[in-house]
C-alpha positions as CSV (number, residue, x, y, z in Angstrom):
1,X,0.0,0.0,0.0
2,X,1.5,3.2,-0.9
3,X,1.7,6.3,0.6
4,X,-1.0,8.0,-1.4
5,X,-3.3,5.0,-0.5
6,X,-3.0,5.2,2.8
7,X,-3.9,9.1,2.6
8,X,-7.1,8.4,0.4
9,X,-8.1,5.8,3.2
10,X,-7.7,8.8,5.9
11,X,-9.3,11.1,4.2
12,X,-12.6,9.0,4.0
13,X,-12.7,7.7,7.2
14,X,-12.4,10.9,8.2
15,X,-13.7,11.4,11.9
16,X,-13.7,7.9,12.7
17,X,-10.6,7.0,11.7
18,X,-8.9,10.0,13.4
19,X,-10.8,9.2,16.4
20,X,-9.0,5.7,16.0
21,X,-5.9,7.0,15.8
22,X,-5.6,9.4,18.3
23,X,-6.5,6.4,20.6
24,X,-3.8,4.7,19.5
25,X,-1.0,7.3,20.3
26,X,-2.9,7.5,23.4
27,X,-2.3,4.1,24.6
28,X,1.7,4.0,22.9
29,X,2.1,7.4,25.7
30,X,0.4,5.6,28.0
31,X,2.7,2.6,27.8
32,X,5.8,4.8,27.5
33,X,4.7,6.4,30.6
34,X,4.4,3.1,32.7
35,X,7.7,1.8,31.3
36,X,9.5,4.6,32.6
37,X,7.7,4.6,35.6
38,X,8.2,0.8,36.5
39,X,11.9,0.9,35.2
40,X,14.1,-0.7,38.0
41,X,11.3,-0.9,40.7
42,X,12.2,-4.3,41.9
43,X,15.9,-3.7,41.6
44,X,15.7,-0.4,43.4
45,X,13.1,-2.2,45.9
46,X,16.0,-5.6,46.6
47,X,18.2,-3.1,47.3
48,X,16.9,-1.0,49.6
49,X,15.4,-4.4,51.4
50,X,19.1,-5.8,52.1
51,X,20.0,-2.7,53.3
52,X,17.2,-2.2,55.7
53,X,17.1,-5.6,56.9
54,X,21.3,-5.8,57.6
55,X,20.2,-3.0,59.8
56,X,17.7,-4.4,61.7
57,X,19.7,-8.1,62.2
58,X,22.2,-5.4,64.0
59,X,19.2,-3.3,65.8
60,X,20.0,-0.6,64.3
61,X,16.5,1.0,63.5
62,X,18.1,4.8,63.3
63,X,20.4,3.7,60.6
64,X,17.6,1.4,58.7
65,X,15.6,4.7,58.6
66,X,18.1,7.0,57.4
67,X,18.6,4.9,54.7
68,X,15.1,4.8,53.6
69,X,14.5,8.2,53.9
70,X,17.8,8.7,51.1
71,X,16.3,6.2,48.7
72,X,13.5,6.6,46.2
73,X,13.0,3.4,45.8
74,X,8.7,2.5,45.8
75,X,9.2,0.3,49.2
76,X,11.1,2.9,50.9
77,X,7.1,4.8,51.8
78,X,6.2,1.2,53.2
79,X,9.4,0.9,55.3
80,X,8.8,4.9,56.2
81,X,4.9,3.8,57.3
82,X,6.2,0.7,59.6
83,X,8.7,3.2,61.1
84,X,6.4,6.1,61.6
85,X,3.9,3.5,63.4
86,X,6.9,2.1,65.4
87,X,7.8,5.3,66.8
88,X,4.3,6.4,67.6
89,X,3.9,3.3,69.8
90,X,7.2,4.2,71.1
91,X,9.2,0.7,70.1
92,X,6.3,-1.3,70.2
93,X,5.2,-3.3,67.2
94,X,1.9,-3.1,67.8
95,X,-0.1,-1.9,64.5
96,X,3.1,-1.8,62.8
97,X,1.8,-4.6,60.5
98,X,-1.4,-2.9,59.4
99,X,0.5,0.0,58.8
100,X,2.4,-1.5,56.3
101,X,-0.4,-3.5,54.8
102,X,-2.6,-0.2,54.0
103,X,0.8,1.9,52.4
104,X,1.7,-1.3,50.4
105,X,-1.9,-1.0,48.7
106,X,-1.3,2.8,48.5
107,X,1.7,1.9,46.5
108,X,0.0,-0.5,44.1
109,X,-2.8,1.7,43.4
110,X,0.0,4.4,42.4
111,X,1.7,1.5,40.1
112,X,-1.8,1.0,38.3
113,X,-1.9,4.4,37.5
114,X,-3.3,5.2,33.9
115,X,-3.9,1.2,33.4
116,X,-7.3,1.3,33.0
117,X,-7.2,4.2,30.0
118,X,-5.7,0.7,28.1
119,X,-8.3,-1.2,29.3
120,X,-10.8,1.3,28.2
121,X,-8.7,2.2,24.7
122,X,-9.0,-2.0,24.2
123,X,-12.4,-2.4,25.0
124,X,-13.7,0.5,22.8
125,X,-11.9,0.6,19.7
126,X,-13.8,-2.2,18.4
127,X,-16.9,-0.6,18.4
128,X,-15.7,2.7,17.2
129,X,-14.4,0.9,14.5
130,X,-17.7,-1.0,13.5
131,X,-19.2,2.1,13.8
132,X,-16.9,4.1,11.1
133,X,-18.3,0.6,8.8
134,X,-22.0,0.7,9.2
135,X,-21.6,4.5,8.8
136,X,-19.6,4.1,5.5
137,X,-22.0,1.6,4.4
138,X,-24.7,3.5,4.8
139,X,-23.5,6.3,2.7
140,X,-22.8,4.0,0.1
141,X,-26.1,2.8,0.3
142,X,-27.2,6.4,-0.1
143,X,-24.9,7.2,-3.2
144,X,-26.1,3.7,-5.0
145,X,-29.8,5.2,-4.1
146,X,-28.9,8.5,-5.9
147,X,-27.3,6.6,-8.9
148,X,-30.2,4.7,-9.3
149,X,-32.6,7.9,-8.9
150,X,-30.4,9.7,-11.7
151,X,-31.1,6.6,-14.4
152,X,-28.3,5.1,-13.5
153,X,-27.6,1.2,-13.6
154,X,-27.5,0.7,-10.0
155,X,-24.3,-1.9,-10.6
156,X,-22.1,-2.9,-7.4
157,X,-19.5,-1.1,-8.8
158,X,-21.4,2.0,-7.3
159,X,-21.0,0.7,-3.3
160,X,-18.3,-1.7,-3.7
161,X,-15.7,0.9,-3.7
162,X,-17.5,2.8,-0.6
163,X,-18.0,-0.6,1.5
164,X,-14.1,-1.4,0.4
165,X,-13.0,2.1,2.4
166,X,-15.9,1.9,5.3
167,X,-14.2,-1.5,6.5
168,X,-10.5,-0.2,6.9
169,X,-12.6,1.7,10.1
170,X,-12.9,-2.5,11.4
171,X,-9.7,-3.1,10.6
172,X,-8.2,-0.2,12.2
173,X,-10.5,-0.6,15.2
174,X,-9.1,-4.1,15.8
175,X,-5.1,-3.1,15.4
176,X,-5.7,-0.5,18.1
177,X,-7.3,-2.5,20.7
178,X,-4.9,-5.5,20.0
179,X,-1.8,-2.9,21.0
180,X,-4.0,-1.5,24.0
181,X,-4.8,-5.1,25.1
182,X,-0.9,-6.2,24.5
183,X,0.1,-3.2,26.8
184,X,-2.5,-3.9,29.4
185,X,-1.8,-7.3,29.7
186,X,2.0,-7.2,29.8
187,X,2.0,-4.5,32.7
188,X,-1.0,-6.5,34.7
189,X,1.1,-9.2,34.8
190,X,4.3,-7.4,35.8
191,X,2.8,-5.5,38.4
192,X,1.5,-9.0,39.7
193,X,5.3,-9.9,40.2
194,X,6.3,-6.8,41.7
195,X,3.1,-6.1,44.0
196,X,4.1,-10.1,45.2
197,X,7.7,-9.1,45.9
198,X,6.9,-5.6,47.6
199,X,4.6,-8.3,50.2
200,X,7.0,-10.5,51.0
201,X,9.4,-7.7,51.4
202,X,6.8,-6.0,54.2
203,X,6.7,-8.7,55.8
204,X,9.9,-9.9,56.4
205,X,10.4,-5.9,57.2
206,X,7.8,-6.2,60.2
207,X,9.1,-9.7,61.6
208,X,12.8,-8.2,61.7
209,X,11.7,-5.4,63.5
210,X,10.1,-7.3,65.9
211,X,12.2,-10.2,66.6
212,X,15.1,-7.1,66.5
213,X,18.5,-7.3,69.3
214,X,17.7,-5.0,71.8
215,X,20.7,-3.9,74.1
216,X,20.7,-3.7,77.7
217,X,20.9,-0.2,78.5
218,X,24.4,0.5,80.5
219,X,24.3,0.8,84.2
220,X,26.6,2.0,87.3
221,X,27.1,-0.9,89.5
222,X,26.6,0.5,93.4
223,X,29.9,-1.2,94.3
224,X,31.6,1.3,92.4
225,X,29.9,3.9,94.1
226,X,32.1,5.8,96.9
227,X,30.8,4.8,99.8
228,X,29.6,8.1,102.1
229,X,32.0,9.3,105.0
230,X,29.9,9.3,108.1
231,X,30.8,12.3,110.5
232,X,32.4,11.4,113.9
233,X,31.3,13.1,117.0
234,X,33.9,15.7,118.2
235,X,34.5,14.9,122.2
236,X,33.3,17.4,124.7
237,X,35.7,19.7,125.8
């Protein structure tokens, strides 16, 4: 098909088509967008897990929080949640699980972000591009109608050419939901992997800083403790 063609084709589908087409650079952004977005999340997220967690084997909870508050990775707000809640309950762990639970879905509803606009792209199209068909048929319909009413023969060749442009609306309908479905089905089941990982990383976060060393705080032994000088009554003069 040359270039021309494929111009002709545009220019009768005309707000259909475009309609079509937009939706299709709409889902290619969309995609873009969530490749970027999810680029190195469960790297970033392993990471900032072994870090943490060498931390807490130690007790160290000061220096496992300073290190998630430098990272950007996406578990470091469910690490920041469980420490928030620890320190609220002032070392106790109570809650600290819940805590982590609700942020972890906070953080999977940000990673689904702009999904459903493929689902809805994928869904759609389709129709929209049945639409552009019946809508070019019916025109061609019309013009064999006309032909006819003007004494003419009222041959196929009058609607063939019109139904032969109204399906490329079909066609085009299809291509576009196939990429939006491709999309939408390749990040769903990414996201499944990573929204798995950023669990099992929570809790094995909560039961470390639970089962954490805790050091004896340092005290003066009373033996080392100078003893007090009692006073000695002076004799009477």
């Amino acid at each position: 098909m040359s270039l021309s063609d494929i111009l002709h084709y545009l220019r009768i589908g005309g707000f259909t088509l475009a309609l079509l087409l937009l939706a299709s650079v709409v889902a290619l952004g969309v995609a873009i967008e969530r490749l970027i977005a999810l680029w190195g999340v469960s790297e970033r997220s392993r990471t900032l897990g072994d870090t943490v967690h060498k931390h807490l084997l130690r007790g160290d909870v000061v220096a496992a929080r300073t290190a998630t508050e430098r990272s950007d990775a996406v578990v470091a707000d469910i690490f920041l949640a469980g420490f928030d809640r620890f320190e609220r309950t002032r070392g106790s762990c109570d809650g600290v699980d819940s805590a982590v639970e609700r942020e972890r879905a906070q953080v999977g509803l940000r990673l689904r972000r702009n999904l459903w606009i493929l689902a809805t792209i994928g869904s759609l199209t389709p129709f929209v591009g049945l639409f552009g068909t019946v809508a070019g048929i019916m025109r061609s319909f019309k013009d064999l109608g006309l032909d006819v009413s003007a004494g003419g023969t009222g041959g196929t060749a009058a609607v063939m050419t019109g139904i032969s442009e109204a399906l490329v609306a079909t066609a085009v309908g299809i291509l576009v939901a196939v990429q939006a479905m491709a999309f939408y089905n390749y990040f769903q089941a990414r996201l499944s992997r990573v929204l798995v990982e950023l669990r099992l990383q929570g809790e094995e976060f909560v039961e470390l800083l639970r089962e954490r060393p805790v050091n004896a705080p340092s005290t003066t032994s009373s033996a080392a403790a100078p003893a007090p000088v009692e006073a000695r009554p002076q004799p009477e003069a």
